[in-house]
C-alpha positions, 0 to 999 in steps of 0.5 A: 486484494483488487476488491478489498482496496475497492471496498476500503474506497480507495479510489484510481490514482491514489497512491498505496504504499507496502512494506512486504518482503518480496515474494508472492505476496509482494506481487499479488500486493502490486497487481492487486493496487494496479488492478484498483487503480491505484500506484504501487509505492514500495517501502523497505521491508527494514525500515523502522517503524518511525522512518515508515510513518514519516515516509506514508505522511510525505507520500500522502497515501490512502493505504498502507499494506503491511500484513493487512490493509490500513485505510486512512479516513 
């Protein structure tokens, strides 16, 4: 996870958002952001799609894990 944030080019001090259940890969999501530097910003796993969009542009993340990394240019 650490490599693949590094390589998307996110860069120390961004921030990563996740909508993952807890669980395993919650925790490889969280050490995987903290070891690329970044902030671990947690969503709901409930969370409608449309309160998720509106949250990540409040936020300003460079990334959004759900599933796979998606990385704003």
């Amino acid at each position: 996870m650490t490599q693949a944030l590094q390589d998307a080019g996110l860069q120390p001090g961004q921030r990563v958002a996740a909508r993952i259940p807890n669980g395993v890969a919650y925790v490889q999501a969280m050490l995987g952001v903290w070891g690329a530097g970044g902030v671990f910003c947690p969503l709901p796993v409930g969370l409608e799609d449309q309160e998720v969009e509106r949250r990540l542009g409040i936020m300003d993340v460079a990334a959004f894990i759900d599933g796979e990394i998606t990385v704003e240019a």
